[in-house]
Each structure stands twice: as C-alpha cells, then as structure tokens.
C-alpha positions in Angstrom: -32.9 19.8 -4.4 -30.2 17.6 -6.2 -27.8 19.0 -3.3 -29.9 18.1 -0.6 -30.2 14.8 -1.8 -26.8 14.3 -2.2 -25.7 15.6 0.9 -28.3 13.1 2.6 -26.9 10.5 0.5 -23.3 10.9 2.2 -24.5 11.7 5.6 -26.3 8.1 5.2 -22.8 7.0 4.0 -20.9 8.1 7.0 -23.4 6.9 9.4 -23.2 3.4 8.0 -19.6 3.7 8.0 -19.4 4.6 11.7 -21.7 1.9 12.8 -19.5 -1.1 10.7 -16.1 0.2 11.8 -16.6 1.7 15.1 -19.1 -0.5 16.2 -20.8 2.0 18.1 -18.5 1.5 21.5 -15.7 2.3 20.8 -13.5 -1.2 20.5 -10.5 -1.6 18.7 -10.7 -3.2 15.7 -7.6 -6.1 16.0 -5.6 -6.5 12.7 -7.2 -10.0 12.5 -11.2 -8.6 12.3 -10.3 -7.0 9.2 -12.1 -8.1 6.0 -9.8 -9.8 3.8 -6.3 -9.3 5.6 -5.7 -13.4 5.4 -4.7 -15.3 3.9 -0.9 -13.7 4.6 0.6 -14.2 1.3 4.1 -12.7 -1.1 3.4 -9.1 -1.7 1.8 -8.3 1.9 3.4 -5.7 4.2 2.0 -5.8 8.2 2.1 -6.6 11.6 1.1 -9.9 10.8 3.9 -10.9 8.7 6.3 -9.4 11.2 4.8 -11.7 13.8 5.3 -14.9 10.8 8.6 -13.5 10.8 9.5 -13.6 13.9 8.0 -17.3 14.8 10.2 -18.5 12.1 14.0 -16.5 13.1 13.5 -18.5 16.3 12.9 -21.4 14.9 16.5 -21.2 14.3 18.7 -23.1 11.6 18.0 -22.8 7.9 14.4 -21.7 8.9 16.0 -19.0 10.4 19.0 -17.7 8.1 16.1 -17.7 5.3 14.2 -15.3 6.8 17.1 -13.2 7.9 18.9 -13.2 4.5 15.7 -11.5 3.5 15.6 -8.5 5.9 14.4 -10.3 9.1 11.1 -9.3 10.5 10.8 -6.6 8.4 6.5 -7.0 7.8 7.4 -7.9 4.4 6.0 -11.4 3.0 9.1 -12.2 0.4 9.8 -15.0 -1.1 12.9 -16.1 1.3 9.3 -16.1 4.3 7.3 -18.3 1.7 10.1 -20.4 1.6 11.0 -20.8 5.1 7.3 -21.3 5.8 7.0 -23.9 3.1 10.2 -25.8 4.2 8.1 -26.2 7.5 5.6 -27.9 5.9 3.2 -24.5 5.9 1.3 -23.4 2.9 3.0 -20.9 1.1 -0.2 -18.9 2.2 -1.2 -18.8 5.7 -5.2 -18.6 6.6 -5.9 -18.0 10.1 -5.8 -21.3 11.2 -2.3 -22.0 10.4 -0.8 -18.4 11.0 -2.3 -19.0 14.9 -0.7 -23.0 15.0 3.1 -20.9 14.3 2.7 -18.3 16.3 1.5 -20.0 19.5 4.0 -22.7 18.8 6.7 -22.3 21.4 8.0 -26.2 21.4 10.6 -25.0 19.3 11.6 -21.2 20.3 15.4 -21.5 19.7 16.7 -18.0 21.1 19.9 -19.1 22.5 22.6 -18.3 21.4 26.4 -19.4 21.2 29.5 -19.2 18.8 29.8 -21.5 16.5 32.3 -20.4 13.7 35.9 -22.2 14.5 37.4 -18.7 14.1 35.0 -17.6 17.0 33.2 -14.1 17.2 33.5 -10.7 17.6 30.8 -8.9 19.6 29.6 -5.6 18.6 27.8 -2.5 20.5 25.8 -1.3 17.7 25.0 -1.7 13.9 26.3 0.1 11.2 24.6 1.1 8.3 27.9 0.9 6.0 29.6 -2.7 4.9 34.0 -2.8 6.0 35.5 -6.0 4.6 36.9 -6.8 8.4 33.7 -6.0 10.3 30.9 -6.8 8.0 28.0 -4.2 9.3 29.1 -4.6 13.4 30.2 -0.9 14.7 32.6 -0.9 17.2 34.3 -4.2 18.1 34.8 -5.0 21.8 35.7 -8.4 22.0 36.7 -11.6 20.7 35.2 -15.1 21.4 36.1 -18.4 21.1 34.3 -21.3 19.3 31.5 -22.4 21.6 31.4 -20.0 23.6 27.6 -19.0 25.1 26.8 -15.9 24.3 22.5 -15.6 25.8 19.3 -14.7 24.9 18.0 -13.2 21.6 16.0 -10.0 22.2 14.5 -10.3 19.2 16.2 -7.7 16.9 18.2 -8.3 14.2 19.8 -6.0 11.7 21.7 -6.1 8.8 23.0 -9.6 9.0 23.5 -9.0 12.9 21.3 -10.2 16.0 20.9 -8.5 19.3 22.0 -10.7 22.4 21.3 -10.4 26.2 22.9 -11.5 29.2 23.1 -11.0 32.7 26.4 -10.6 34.4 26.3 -9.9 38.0 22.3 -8.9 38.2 22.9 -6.5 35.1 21.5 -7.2 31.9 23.9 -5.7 28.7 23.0 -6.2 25.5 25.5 -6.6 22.2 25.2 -7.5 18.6 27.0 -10.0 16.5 26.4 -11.6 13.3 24.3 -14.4 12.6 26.5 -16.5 10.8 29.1 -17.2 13.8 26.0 -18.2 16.2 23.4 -20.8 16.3 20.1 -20.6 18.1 18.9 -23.3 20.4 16.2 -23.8 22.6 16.8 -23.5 26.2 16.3 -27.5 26.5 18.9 -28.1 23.6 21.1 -25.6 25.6 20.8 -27.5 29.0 21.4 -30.7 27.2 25.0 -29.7 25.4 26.3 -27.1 27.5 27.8 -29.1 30.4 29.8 -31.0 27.6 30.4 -28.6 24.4 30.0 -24.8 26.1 33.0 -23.3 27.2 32.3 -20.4 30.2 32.9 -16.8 29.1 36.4 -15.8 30.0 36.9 -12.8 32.9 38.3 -10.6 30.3 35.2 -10.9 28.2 33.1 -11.0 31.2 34.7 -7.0 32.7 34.5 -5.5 28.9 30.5 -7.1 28.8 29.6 -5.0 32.6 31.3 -1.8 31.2 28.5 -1.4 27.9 
C-alpha cells in the first residue's frame, strides 16, 4: 500500500511538472521566462551574459578593452563586465529592465574598425592558442599596415586578445584577425565623419594578399 502511494505521489509530481514547464503546447521556454535567471549578476554563466557582453565590446573604447581583457563574450559575468557595466552608469546587477535598455541600444554600436598603433598592424588568418613574443597569439602573419589604415567590420568574435574583421574587396567578403590593442572601434557615423580626413586607403599590395585568404 505504502508503494502505491508513493508511486501516485510522483506520478502527481511529474504531471505537475509537465504542465509548469511544458505548458501543455509545446512552446519554448525563452531563457528570460525562467524563474529567477535576473538579475544578471558576478558569478553567473549564460547566454544572457554573452549577450551583456557583447552590447558592451561594441561599445568600443575602455568599455570595450574591459570586457575583452576578461575573456570577451565568454557567458561569464566577471568582475572586468561589472565594471564595464558600471562605468556606463549600469547597476552592477542588471534586472530585466536595464539588460533590455543595453541590448537594444544600437546608438552606439562601434564595430569599425581601423589601425591605430603608430607602428601599424599586422593581420592574422587565424588564432593561436600559444603566446610568441613577436606575434602575441596571431597565427600566421600576412601583412603589415600602416597607422590609420581601415581595416572593416567586426564579426563579432574575438579571441585571445584578437578580433575577427570583415571586408569586402571586389564583391568577396574575407575575413582576418588582429589584435585589439592596434585597432579602435567606431560607429559607422564616427567612421564617415573622420575618414575622408584621417583614413588612409588600403594599399594594392595589401589589397591582392586580402582576395587570396
């Protein structure tokens, strides 16, 4: 009898489980329906920080390097993402309200890139996973640019001190890496505005060794 009983008891269980969580028509549940998953705080590890994460790197500047000297958009809230959020003017942690306000806030997505070391920058194919004192991280060197030179579009990835770039040179689109401390990210209007004045063209050298990646 006690084994009946019990055995009700979980069948109960998993009914009442099925009815919360698969609400009985099969919907995804989104990340942001689940009970207790904000605020976003130090010590969390999801999709939802990645998405902080990310909002922030194109922020660009010191906003950005913080968040990068941290691991990037890794899903995990560190204390470089508190600060970056904080030096926003964000609360250190974000309730719905203000994760939604940085995420939908695209005035100022600075994806851009261009060189702005005075030694210039080398561009990379790939990303190694071992440090050389001449390359940093960057695997296999295929060119050299000068100071100010535009470089193009984050896509968004960025690796071990290193952010993926992408261009279009005679309709193809290549892609290349190169480390985050010899660009800077600026919106597309900030772009527009200086490049007439400050941005030198890419040179044809650079411009055959970018078609053949």
């Amino acid at each position: 009898m006690k084994n009946l009983i019990a055995f009700a008891g979980f069948a109960a269980l998993g009914i009442y489980l099925m009815k919360k969580y698969e609400k009985g028509d099969n919907s995804k549940i989104e990340p942001t329906e689940i009970p207790g998953i904000f605020p976003l705080k130090k010590g969390d590890n999801n999709d939802l920080v990645k998405q902080v994460q990310k909002a922030l790197i194109n922020r660009g500047g010191d906003v950005s390097h913080l968040v990068l000297s941290g691991g990037g958009a890794s899903g995990d809230f560190n204390e470089q993402t508190e600060k970056a959020l904080t030096s926003l003017g964000y609360p250190a942690q974000l309730d719905k309200q203000h994760f939604s306000m940085l995420i939908n806030d695209s005035k100022v997505l600075r994806n851009v890139a261009y060189v702005i070391d005075v030694d210039g920058a080398t561009l990379f194919t790939g990303v190694g996973n071992t440090h050389s004192p001449e390359y940093g991280y960057g695997r296999d060197p295929f060119a050299h640019l000068s100071v100010r030179t535009h470089l193009g579009t984050s896509t968004g990835n960025y690796k071990n001190g290193l952010v993926e770039l992408m261009t279009t040179i005679n309709v193809k689109r290549v892609k290349f890496w190169v480390a985050t401390n010899k660009v800077a990210m600026v919106s597309q209007a900030e772009y527009d505005m200086m490049k007439s004045s400050k941005i030198l063209p890419k040179g044809e050298d650079v411009r055959s060794k970018l078609l053949k990646l």
